[in-house]
C-alpha positions, -999 to 999 in steps of 0.1 A, spaced: -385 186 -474 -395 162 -500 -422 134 -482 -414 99 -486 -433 65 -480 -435 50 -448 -421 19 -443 -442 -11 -436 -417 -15 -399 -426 23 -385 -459 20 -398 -465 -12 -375 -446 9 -348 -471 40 -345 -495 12 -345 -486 -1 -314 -475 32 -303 -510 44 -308 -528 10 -296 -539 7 -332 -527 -34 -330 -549 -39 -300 -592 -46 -307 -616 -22 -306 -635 -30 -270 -599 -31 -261 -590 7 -271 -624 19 -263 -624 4 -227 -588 27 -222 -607 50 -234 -638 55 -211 -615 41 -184 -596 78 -187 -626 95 -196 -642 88 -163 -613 85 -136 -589 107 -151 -616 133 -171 -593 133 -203 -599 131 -237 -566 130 -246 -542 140 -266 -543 156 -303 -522 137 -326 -515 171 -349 -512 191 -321 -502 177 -288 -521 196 -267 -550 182 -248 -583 180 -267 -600 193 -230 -577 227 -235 -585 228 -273 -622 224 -262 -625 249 -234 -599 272 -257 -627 275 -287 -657 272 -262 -663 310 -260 -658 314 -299 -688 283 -303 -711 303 -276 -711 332 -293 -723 316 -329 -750 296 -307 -761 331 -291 
């Protein structure tokens, strides 16, 4: 499948899909708000998994080059 441009309408859509529109503080604050109450990191974009499970998945894998 050949990749074309996006176009300048869906581009400002994942924006505000993504929060990307909104300030920094603003994004980091929602952030640290569902870091602490909710223990999440999120979501990976590629992926779409959450980034705990990716973390815990290659946690093993890291210990073992540290030990």
């Amino acid at each position: 499948m050949p990749l074309r441009a996006a176009t300048p309408e869906r581009v400002e859509e994942v924006k505000q899909y993504l929060g990307l529109d909104k300030p920094f503080y603003v994004q980091y604050g929602k952030f640290l708000k569902r870091l602490v109450f909710e223990g999440s990191l999120g979501h990976s974009f590629l992926t779409r998994r959450s980034v705990n499970e990716e973390i815990l998945r290659a946690a093993p894998i890291t210990a073992s080059l540290v030990f």
